[in-house]
N, C-alpha and C positions, 0 to 999 in steps of 0.2 A: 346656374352659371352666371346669366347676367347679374342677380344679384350680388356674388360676390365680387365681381368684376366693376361693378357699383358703388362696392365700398373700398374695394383699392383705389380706385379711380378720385376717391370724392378726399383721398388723404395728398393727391397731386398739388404741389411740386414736392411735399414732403418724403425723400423718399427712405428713411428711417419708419418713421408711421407704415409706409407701404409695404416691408418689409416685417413689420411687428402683425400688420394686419394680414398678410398673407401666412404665416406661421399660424396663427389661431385658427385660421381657413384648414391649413394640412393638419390641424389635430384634429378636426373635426371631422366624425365618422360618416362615412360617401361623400365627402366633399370633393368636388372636381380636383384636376392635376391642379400644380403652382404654372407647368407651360400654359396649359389653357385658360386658365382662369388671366396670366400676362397676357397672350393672345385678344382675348378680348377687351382686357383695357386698352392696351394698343388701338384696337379698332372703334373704342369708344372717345377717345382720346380723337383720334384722328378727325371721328366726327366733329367733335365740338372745334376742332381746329378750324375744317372746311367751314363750318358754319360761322364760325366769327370772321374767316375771309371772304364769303358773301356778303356781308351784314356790310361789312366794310366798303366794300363796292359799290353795294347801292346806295350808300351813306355818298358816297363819293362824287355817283351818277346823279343824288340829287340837286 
């Protein structure tokens, strides 16, 4: 799972790519859902977000 949510995540802002790359994911045999595997880009997504709004802060505070 993460890794495919890896490689959606790594085609962001494009979201043509994200779509071509999730399709090869659902032909691919036991591949997780296309919700789950969105769910966790979301969540990885999210990360790197909060993390650059840290980053920023302490940039800020020094």
């Amino acid at each position: 799972m993460n890794c495919c949510a890896a490689l959606v995540a790594s085609t962001n802002p494009h979201k043509q790519h994200a779509n071509a790359m999730l399709a090869c994911i659902e032909r691919t045999p036991g591949a997780p859902k296309r919700k789950a595997v969105l769910a966790k880009v979301r969540q990885l997504l999210g990360k790197l977000e909060e993390g650059a709004t840290s980053e920023n802060r302490s940039e800020q505070s020094e």
